[in-house]
C-alpha positions as CSV (number, residue, x, y, z in Angstrom):
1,X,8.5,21.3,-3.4
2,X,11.8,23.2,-4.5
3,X,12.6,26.0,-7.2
4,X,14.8,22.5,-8.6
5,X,11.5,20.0,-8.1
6,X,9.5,22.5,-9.5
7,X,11.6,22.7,-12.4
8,X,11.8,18.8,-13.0
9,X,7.9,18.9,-13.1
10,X,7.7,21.9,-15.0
11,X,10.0,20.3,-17.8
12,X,8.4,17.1,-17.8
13,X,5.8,16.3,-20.3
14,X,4.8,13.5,-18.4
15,X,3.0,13.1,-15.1
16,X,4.8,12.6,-12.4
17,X,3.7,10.9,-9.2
18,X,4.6,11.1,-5.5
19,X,7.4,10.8,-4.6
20,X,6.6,7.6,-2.2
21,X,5.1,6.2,-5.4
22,X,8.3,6.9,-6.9
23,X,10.0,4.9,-4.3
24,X,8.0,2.4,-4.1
25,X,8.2,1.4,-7.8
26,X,12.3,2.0,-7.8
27,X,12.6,-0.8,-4.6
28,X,9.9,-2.9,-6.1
29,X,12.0,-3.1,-9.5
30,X,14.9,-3.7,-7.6
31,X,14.3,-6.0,-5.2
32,X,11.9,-8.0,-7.1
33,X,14.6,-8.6,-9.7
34,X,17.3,-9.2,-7.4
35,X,15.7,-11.4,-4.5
36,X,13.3,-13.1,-7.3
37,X,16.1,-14.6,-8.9
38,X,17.6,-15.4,-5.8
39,X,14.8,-17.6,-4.9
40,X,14.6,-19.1,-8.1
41,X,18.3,-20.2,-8.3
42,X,17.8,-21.8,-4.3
43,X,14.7,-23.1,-5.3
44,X,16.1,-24.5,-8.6
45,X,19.6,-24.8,-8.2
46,X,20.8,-27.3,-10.9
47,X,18.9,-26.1,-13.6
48,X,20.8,-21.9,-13.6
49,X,23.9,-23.9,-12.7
50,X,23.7,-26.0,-15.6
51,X,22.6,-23.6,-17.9
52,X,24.7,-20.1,-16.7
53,X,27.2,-22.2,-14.6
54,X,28.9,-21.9,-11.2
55,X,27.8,-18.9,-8.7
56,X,30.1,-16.3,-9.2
57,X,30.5,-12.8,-10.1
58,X,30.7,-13.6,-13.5
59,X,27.4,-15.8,-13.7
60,X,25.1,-13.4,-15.6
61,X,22.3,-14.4,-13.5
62,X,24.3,-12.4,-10.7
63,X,25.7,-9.9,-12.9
64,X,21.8,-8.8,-13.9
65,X,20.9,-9.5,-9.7
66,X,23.7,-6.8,-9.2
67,X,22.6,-4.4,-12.2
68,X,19.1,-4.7,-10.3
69,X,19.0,-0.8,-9.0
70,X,20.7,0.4,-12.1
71,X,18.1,-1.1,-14.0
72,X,15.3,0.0,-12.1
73,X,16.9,3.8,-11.9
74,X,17.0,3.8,-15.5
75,X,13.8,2.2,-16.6
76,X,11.8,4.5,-13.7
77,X,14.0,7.5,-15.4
78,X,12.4,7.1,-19.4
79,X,9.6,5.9,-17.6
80,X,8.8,9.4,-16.0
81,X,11.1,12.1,-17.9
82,X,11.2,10.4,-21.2
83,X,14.2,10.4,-23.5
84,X,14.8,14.1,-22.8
85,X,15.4,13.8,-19.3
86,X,17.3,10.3,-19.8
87,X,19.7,12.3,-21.5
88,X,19.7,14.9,-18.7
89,X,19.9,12.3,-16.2
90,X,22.7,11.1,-18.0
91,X,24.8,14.4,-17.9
92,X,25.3,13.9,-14.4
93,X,28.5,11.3,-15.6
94,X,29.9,14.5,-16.6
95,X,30.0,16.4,-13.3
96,X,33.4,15.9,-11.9
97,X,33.9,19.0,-9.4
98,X,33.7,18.3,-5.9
99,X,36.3,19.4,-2.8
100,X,40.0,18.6,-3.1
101,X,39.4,17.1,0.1
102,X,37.1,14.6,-0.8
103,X,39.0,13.7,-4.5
104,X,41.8,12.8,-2.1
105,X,39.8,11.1,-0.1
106,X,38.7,8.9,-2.8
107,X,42.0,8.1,-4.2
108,X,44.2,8.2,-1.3
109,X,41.6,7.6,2.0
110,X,39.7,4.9,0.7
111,X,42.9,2.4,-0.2
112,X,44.7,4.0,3.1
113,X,41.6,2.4,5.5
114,X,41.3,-0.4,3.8
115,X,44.8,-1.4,3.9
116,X,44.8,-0.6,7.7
117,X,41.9,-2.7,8.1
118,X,44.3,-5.5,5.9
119,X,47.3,-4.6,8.5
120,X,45.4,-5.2,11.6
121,X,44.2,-8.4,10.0
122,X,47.3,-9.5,8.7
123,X,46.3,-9.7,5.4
124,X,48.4,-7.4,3.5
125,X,49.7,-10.1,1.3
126,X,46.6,-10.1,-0.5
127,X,46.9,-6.9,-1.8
128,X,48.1,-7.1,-5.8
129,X,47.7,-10.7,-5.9
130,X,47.5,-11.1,-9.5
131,X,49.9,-13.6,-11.3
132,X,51.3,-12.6,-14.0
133,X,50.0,-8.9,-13.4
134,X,48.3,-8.8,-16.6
135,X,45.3,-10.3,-14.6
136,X,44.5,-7.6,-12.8
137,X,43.3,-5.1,-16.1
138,X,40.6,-7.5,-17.1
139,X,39.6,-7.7,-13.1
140,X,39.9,-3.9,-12.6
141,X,37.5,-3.8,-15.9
142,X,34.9,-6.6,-14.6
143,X,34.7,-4.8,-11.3
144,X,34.4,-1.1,-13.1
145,X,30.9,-2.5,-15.1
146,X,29.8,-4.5,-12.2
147,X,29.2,-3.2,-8.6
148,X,29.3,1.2,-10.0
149,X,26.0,0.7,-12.6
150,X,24.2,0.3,-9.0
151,X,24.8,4.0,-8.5
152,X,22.6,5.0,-11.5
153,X,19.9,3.8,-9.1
154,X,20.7,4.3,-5.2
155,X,22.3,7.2,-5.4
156,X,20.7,8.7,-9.1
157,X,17.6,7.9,-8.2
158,X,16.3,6.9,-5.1
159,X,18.8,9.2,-2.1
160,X,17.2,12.2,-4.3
161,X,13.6,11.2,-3.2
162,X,14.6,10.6,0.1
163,X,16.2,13.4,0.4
164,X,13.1,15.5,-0.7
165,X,11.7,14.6,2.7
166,X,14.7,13.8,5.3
167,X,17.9,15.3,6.0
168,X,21.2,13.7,4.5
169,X,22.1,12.3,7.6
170,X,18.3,10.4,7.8
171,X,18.3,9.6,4.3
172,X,21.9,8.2,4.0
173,X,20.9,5.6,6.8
174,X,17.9,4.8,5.4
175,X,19.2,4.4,1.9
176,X,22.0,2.4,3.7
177,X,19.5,0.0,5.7
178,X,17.8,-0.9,2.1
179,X,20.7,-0.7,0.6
180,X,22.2,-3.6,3.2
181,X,18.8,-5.6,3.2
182,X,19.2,-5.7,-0.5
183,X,22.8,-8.0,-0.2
184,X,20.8,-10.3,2.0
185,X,20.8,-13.2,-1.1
186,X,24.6,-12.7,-1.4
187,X,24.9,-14.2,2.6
188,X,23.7,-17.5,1.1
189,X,25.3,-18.2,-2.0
190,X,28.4,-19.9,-1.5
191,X,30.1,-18.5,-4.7
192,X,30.0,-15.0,-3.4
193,X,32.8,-13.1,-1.4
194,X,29.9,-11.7,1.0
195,X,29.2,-15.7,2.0
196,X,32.6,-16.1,4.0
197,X,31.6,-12.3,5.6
198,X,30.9,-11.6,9.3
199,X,27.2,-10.0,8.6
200,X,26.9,-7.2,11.2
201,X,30.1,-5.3,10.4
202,X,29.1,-6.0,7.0
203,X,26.1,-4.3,7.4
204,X,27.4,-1.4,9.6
205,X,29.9,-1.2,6.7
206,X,27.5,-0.5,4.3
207,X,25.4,2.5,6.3
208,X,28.6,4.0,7.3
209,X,29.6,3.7,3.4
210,X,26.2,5.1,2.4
211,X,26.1,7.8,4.6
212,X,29.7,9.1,3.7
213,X,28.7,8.7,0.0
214,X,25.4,10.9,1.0
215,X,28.2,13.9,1.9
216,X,29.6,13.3,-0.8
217,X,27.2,13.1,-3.5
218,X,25.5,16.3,-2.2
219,X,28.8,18.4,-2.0
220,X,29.5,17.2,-5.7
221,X,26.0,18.5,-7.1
222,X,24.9,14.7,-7.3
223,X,27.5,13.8,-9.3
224,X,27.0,10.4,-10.7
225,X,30.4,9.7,-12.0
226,X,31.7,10.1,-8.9
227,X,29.9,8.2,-7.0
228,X,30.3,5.3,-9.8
229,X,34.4,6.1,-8.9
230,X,33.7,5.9,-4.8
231,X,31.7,2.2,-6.0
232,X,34.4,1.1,-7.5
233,X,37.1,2.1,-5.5
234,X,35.1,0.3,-2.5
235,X,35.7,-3.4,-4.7
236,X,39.0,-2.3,-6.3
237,X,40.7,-5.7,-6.9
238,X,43.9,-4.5,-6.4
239,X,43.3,-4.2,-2.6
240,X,43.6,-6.8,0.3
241,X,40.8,-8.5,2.3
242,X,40.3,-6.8,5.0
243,X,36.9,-7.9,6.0
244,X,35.8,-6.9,9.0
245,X,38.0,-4.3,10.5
246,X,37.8,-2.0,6.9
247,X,33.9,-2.2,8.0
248,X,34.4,-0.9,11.6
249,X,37.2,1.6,10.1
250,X,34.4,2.9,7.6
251,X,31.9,3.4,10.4
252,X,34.5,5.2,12.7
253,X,34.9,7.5,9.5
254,X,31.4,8.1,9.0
255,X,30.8,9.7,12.1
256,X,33.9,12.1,11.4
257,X,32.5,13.0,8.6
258,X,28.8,13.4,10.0
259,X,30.8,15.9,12.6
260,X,32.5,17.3,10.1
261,X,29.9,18.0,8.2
262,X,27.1,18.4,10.5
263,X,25.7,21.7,9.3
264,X,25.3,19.8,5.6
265,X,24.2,16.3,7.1
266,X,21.0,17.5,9.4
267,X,19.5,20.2,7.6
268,X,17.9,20.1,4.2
269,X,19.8,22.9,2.4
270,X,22.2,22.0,-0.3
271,X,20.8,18.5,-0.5
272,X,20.2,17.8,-4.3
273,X,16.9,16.4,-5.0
274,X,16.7,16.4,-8.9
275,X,17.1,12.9,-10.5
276,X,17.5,14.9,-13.5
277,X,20.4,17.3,-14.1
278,X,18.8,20.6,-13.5
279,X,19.6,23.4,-15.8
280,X,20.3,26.3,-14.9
281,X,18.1,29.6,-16.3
Protein backbone atom coordinates (compact mmCIF):
# COMPACT_ATOMS: atom_id res chain seq x y z
CA UNK A 1 0.00 0.00 0.00
CA UNK A 2 1.12 3.59 -1.10
CA UNK A 3 1.79 6.98 1.00
CA UNK A 4 -1.61 7.90 -1.56
CA UNK A 5 -3.65 4.39 -0.53
CA UNK A 6 -2.66 4.91 2.80
CA UNK A 7 -4.09 8.21 2.75
CA UNK A 8 -7.51 7.23 1.03
CA UNK A 9 -7.86 4.71 4.07
CA UNK A 10 -6.69 6.98 6.53
CA UNK A 11 -9.45 9.59 5.36
CA UNK A 12 -12.08 7.27 5.08
CA UNK A 13 -14.52 6.77 7.81
CA UNK A 14 -15.66 3.80 6.45
CA UNK A 15 -14.13 0.30 5.92
CA UNK A 16 -12.69 -0.31 3.08
CA UNK A 17 -12.20 -3.78 1.56
CA UNK A 18 -9.74 -5.49 -0.82
CA UNK A 19 -9.10 -4.30 -3.46
CA UNK A 20 -10.24 -7.61 -5.47
CA UNK A 21 -13.48 -7.18 -3.48
CA UNK A 22 -13.56 -3.82 -4.85
CA UNK A 23 -13.29 -5.11 -8.30
CA UNK A 24 -15.36 -7.58 -8.03
CA UNK A 25 -18.38 -5.55 -6.87
CA UNK A 26 -17.54 -2.60 -9.68
CA UNK A 27 -17.70 -5.53 -12.71
CA UNK A 28 -20.62 -7.22 -10.94
CA UNK A 29 -22.59 -3.71 -10.95
CA UNK A 30 -21.62 -3.21 -14.33
CA UNK A 31 -22.06 -6.14 -16.15
CA UNK A 32 -25.04 -7.30 -14.32
CA UNK A 33 -26.85 -4.09 -15.37
CA UNK A 34 -25.64 -4.04 -18.73
CA UNK A 35 -25.75 -7.79 -20.00
CA UNK A 36 -29.02 -8.32 -17.63
CA UNK A 37 -30.92 -6.10 -19.69
CA UNK A 38 -29.54 -7.33 -22.64
CA UNK A 39 -30.96 -10.66 -21.96
CA UNK A 40 -34.17 -9.40 -20.97
CA UNK A 41 -34.76 -7.29 -24.17
CA UNK A 42 -33.58 -10.73 -26.48
CA UNK A 43 -35.53 -12.68 -24.33
CA UNK A 44 -38.54 -10.20 -24.38
CA UNK A 45 -38.14 -8.28 -27.34
CA UNK A 46 -41.68 -6.88 -28.08
CA UNK A 47 -42.55 -5.88 -24.80
CA UNK A 48 -39.03 -2.97 -24.22
CA UNK A 49 -39.82 -2.20 -27.93
CA UNK A 50 -43.25 -1.48 -27.37
CA UNK A 51 -42.87 0.26 -24.32
CA UNK A 52 -39.19 2.34 -24.78
CA UNK A 53 -39.31 1.86 -28.67
CA UNK A 54 -36.88 0.96 -31.45
CA UNK A 55 -33.00 -0.18 -30.45
CA UNK A 56 -31.10 2.70 -30.70
CA UNK A 57 -28.78 4.96 -28.93
CA UNK A 58 -31.45 6.94 -27.82
CA UNK A 59 -33.68 3.98 -26.29
CA UNK A 60 -33.20 4.62 -22.56
CA UNK A 61 -32.91 1.02 -21.96
CA UNK A 62 -29.51 1.37 -23.85
CA UNK A 63 -28.67 4.69 -22.63
CA UNK A 64 -28.89 3.24 -18.77
CA UNK A 65 -26.88 -0.32 -20.45
CA UNK A 66 -24.22 2.34 -21.49
CA UNK A 67 -24.21 4.47 -18.13
CA UNK A 68 -23.66 0.83 -16.62
CA UNK A 69 -19.84 1.46 -15.34
CA UNK A 70 -20.62 5.05 -14.57
CA UNK A 71 -23.17 3.92 -12.39
CA UNK A 72 -21.42 1.32 -10.72
CA UNK A 73 -18.14 3.79 -10.25
CA UNK A 74 -20.37 6.12 -8.59
CA UNK A 75 -22.58 4.01 -6.39
CA UNK A 76 -19.19 1.84 -5.30
CA UNK A 77 -17.67 5.55 -4.68
CA UNK A 78 -20.55 6.89 -1.70
CA UNK A 79 -20.71 3.38 -1.06
CA UNK A 80 -17.04 3.28 0.41
CA UNK A 81 -15.87 7.05 0.83
CA UNK A 82 -19.13 8.53 1.56
CA UNK A 83 -20.30 11.97 0.41
CA UNK A 84 -16.87 13.40 1.35
CA UNK A 85 -14.96 11.53 -0.92
CA UNK A 86 -17.82 11.64 -3.71
CA UNK A 87 -17.09 15.11 -3.73
CA UNK A 88 -13.29 14.42 -3.91
CA UNK A 89 -13.82 11.95 -6.45
CA UNK A 90 -15.61 14.40 -8.19
CA UNK A 91 -12.73 17.14 -8.27
CA UNK A 92 -10.93 15.07 -10.59
CA UNK A 93 -13.41 16.80 -13.58
CA UNK A 94 -11.40 19.72 -12.65
CA UNK A 95 -7.77 18.48 -13.43
CA UNK A 96 -6.99 19.62 -16.85
CA UNK A 97 -2.99 19.65 -17.03
CA UNK A 98 -1.48 17.09 -18.88
CA UNK A 99 1.53 17.31 -21.78
CA UNK A 100 1.04 19.57 -24.72
CA UNK A 101 1.84 16.52 -26.52
CA UNK A 102 -0.98 14.61 -25.57
CA UNK A 103 -3.74 17.80 -25.56
CA UNK A 104 -2.70 17.75 -29.27
CA UNK A 105 -2.98 14.51 -29.55
CA UNK A 106 -6.55 14.59 -28.46
CA UNK A 107 -7.64 17.32 -30.56
CA UNK A 108 -5.62 17.02 -33.65
CA UNK A 109 -4.34 12.98 -33.52
CA UNK A 110 -7.43 11.42 -32.74
CA UNK A 111 -9.59 13.11 -35.82
CA UNK A 112 -6.20 12.88 -38.10
CA UNK A 113 -6.30 8.73 -37.61
CA UNK A 114 -9.61 8.45 -37.92
CA UNK A 115 -9.94 10.23 -40.97
CA UNK A 116 -7.00 8.21 -42.43
CA UNK A 117 -8.69 5.24 -41.48
CA UNK A 118 -12.05 7.04 -43.55
CA UNK A 119 -9.45 7.73 -46.62
CA UNK A 120 -8.25 4.27 -46.95
CA UNK A 121 -11.86 3.18 -46.76
CA UNK A 122 -13.20 5.61 -48.95
CA UNK A 123 -15.44 6.93 -46.70
CA UNK A 124 -14.51 10.50 -46.28
CA UNK A 125 -17.90 11.64 -47.36
CA UNK A 126 -19.30 10.68 -44.26
CA UNK A 127 -17.58 13.05 -42.35
CA UNK A 128 -20.02 16.27 -41.36
CA UNK A 129 -22.91 14.60 -42.75
CA UNK A 130 -25.44 16.56 -41.04
CA UNK A 131 -28.31 18.29 -43.02
CA UNK A 132 -29.01 21.32 -42.37
CA UNK A 133 -25.90 21.60 -40.01
CA UNK A 134 -27.92 22.47 -37.09
CA UNK A 135 -28.20 18.67 -36.58
CA UNK A 136 -25.05 18.06 -35.55
CA UNK A 137 -25.23 20.41 -31.95
CA UNK A 138 -27.89 18.20 -30.56
CA UNK A 139 -25.76 15.02 -31.85
CA UNK A 140 -22.46 16.37 -30.59
CA UNK A 141 -24.56 16.93 -27.15
CA UNK A 142 -26.27 13.30 -27.12
CA UNK A 143 -22.83 11.78 -27.75
CA UNK A 144 -21.07 14.16 -24.93
CA UNK A 145 -23.74 12.60 -22.00
CA UNK A 146 -23.66 9.24 -23.52
CA UNK A 147 -20.52 7.06 -24.18
CA UNK A 148 -17.84 9.77 -21.61
CA UNK A 149 -20.16 9.07 -18.06
CA UNK A 150 -18.47 5.38 -18.70
CA UNK A 151 -15.15 7.01 -17.66
CA UNK A 152 -16.48 7.81 -14.08
CA UNK A 153 -16.17 4.00 -13.78
CA UNK A 154 -13.33 2.28 -16.09
CA UNK A 155 -11.04 4.67 -15.84
CA UNK A 156 -12.20 6.53 -12.09
CA UNK A 157 -12.63 3.53 -10.67
CA UNK A 158 -11.63 0.36 -11.69
CA UNK A 159 -7.76 1.11 -13.84
CA UNK A 160 -6.86 2.61 -10.24
CA UNK A 161 -7.39 -0.86 -8.58
CA UNK A 162 -5.74 -2.50 -11.14
CA UNK A 163 -3.17 -0.54 -11.27
CA UNK A 164 -2.55 -1.02 -7.44
CA UNK A 165 -1.28 -4.46 -8.42
CA UNK A 166 0.00 -4.45 -12.29
CA UNK A 167 1.88 -2.13 -14.24
CA UNK A 168 0.00 0.33 -16.73
CA UNK A 169 0.86 -1.58 -19.62
CA UNK A 170 -0.80 -4.97 -17.76
CA UNK A 171 -3.59 -3.09 -16.37
CA UNK A 172 -4.50 -1.15 -19.57
CA UNK A 173 -4.97 -4.61 -21.46
CA UNK A 174 -6.79 -6.05 -18.91
CA UNK A 175 -9.12 -3.12 -18.30
CA UNK A 176 -9.25 -3.20 -22.22
CA UNK A 177 -10.18 -7.13 -22.46
CA UNK A 178 -13.27 -6.32 -19.81
CA UNK A 179 -13.77 -3.40 -21.21
CA UNK A 180 -14.25 -5.19 -24.89
CA UNK A 181 -16.21 -8.22 -23.28
CA UNK A 182 -18.44 -5.66 -21.91
CA UNK A 183 -19.81 -4.42 -25.72
CA UNK A 184 -20.44 -8.07 -26.43
CA UNK A 185 -24.57 -7.25 -26.27
CA UNK A 186 -24.03 -4.37 -28.75
CA UNK A 187 -22.71 -7.30 -31.55
CA UNK A 188 -26.39 -8.54 -31.50
CA UNK A 189 -28.65 -5.74 -31.51
CA UNK A 190 -29.36 -4.66 -34.83
CA UNK A 191 -30.06 -1.06 -33.87
CA UNK A 192 -26.49 -0.46 -32.80
CA UNK A 193 -23.52 0.87 -34.95
CA UNK A 194 -21.31 -1.93 -33.32
CA UNK A 195 -23.87 -4.71 -35.12
CA UNK A 196 -22.65 -3.82 -38.85
CA UNK A 197 -18.76 -3.97 -37.11
CA UNK A 198 -16.11 -6.50 -38.01
CA UNK A 199 -15.62 -7.84 -34.18
CA UNK A 200 -11.83 -8.57 -33.93
CA UNK A 201 -10.50 -5.21 -35.08
CA UNK A 202 -13.23 -3.96 -33.01
CA UNK A 203 -11.96 -5.54 -30.18
CA UNK A 204 -8.18 -4.84 -30.88
CA UNK A 205 -9.50 -1.30 -31.21
CA UNK A 206 -10.72 -1.08 -27.95
CA UNK A 207 -7.29 -2.51 -25.97
CA UNK A 208 -5.23 -0.45 -28.15
CA UNK A 209 -7.69 2.54 -27.16
CA UNK A 210 -7.56 1.52 -23.44
CA UNK A 211 -4.09 1.14 -23.24
CA UNK A 212 -3.27 4.62 -24.77
CA UNK A 213 -5.91 6.15 -22.46
CA UNK A 214 -3.91 4.18 -19.54
CA UNK A 215 -0.73 6.72 -20.61
CA UNK A 216 -2.71 9.06 -20.61
CA UNK A 217 -4.78 9.06 -17.62
CA UNK A 218 -1.53 8.46 -15.51
CA UNK A 219 0.53 11.41 -17.10
CA UNK A 220 -2.61 13.68 -16.35
CA UNK A 221 -2.82 12.77 -12.49
CA UNK A 222 -6.01 10.63 -13.29
CA UNK A 223 -7.72 13.23 -14.68
CA UNK A 224 -11.27 12.43 -15.25
CA UNK A 225 -12.29 15.20 -17.47
CA UNK A 226 -9.98 14.33 -19.76
CA UNK A 227 -10.48 11.08 -20.19
CA UNK A 228 -14.41 12.03 -20.52
CA UNK A 229 -12.80 14.43 -23.57
CA UNK A 230 -10.56 11.36 -25.20
CA UNK A 231 -14.43 9.27 -24.79
CA UNK A 232 -15.97 11.52 -26.60
CA UNK A 233 -13.63 12.48 -29.09
CA UNK A 234 -13.44 8.53 -29.94
CA UNK A 235 -17.62 8.79 -31.00
CA UNK A 236 -17.43 12.44 -32.18
CA UNK A 237 -20.28 12.61 -34.74
CA UNK A 238 -18.72 14.84 -36.78
CA UNK A 239 -16.26 12.18 -38.02
CA UNK A 240 -16.56 9.57 -40.89
CA UNK A 241 -16.90 5.80 -40.55
CA UNK A 242 -13.93 4.41 -40.69
CA UNK A 243 -14.56 1.06 -39.17
CA UNK A 244 -12.07 -1.14 -39.31
CA UNK A 245 -8.87 0.49 -40.50
CA UNK A 246 -9.26 3.51 -37.57
CA UNK A 247 -9.19 0.12 -35.25
CA UNK A 248 -5.92 -1.26 -36.83
CA UNK A 249 -4.55 2.54 -37.01
CA UNK A 250 -5.28 2.75 -33.07
CA UNK A 251 -3.48 -0.45 -32.30
CA UNK A 252 -0.39 0.56 -34.52
CA UNK A 253 -0.54 3.79 -32.21
CA UNK A 254 -0.65 2.03 -29.15
CA UNK A 255 2.37 0.33 -29.43
CA UNK A 256 4.17 3.76 -30.27
CA UNK A 257 3.06 4.98 -27.46
CA UNK A 258 3.88 1.85 -25.18
CA UNK A 259 7.60 2.47 -26.84
CA UNK A 260 7.36 5.77 -26.21
CA UNK A 261 6.45 5.51 -23.01
CA UNK A 262 7.97 2.38 -21.83
CA UNK A 263 9.64 3.53 -18.70
CA UNK A 264 5.88 4.81 -17.56
CA UNK A 265 3.96 1.72 -19.00
CA UNK A 266 6.01 -1.34 -17.20
CA UNK A 267 6.82 -0.16 -13.97
CA UNK A 268 4.59 0.91 -11.21
CA UNK A 269 5.84 4.46 -10.48
CA UNK A 270 3.78 7.40 -11.33
CA UNK A 271 0.74 5.11 -11.80
CA UNK A 272 -2.24 6.90 -9.90
CA UNK A 273 -4.05 4.53 -7.80
CA UNK A 274 -6.40 6.90 -5.71
CA UNK A 275 -10.11 6.74 -6.78
CA UNK A 276 -10.32 9.67 -4.75
CA UNK A 277 -8.56 12.96 -5.46
CA UNK A 278 -5.73 12.90 -3.03
CA UNK A 279 -4.86 16.00 -1.25
CA UNK A 280 -1.94 17.11 -0.85
CA UNK A 281 -0.38 17.80 3.02
Amino acid sequence: MNSIEKQETTENTRPTPKNGKMLGSFLAITFGLTWGLAILFFMIPDFFTNLFGEISLSNPIIILAIYAPGIAGVLLVLRYYGLKGFGRFLKRLTLWRAPLSWWAFMVLGIPAVVFLGAAIKGTLNTAFAFSPWTLAIPAIGHALILGPLEEFGWRGFALPLLQRKFAPIWAGLILGVIWALWHVPSLFMSGLPQSSWDVIPYFLGIIAICVILTALFNDSRGSLLISVIYHFQMMNPLWPDAQPYDNFLFVLLAFVVVIINRKKMFTKQGSITEIIYAVEK
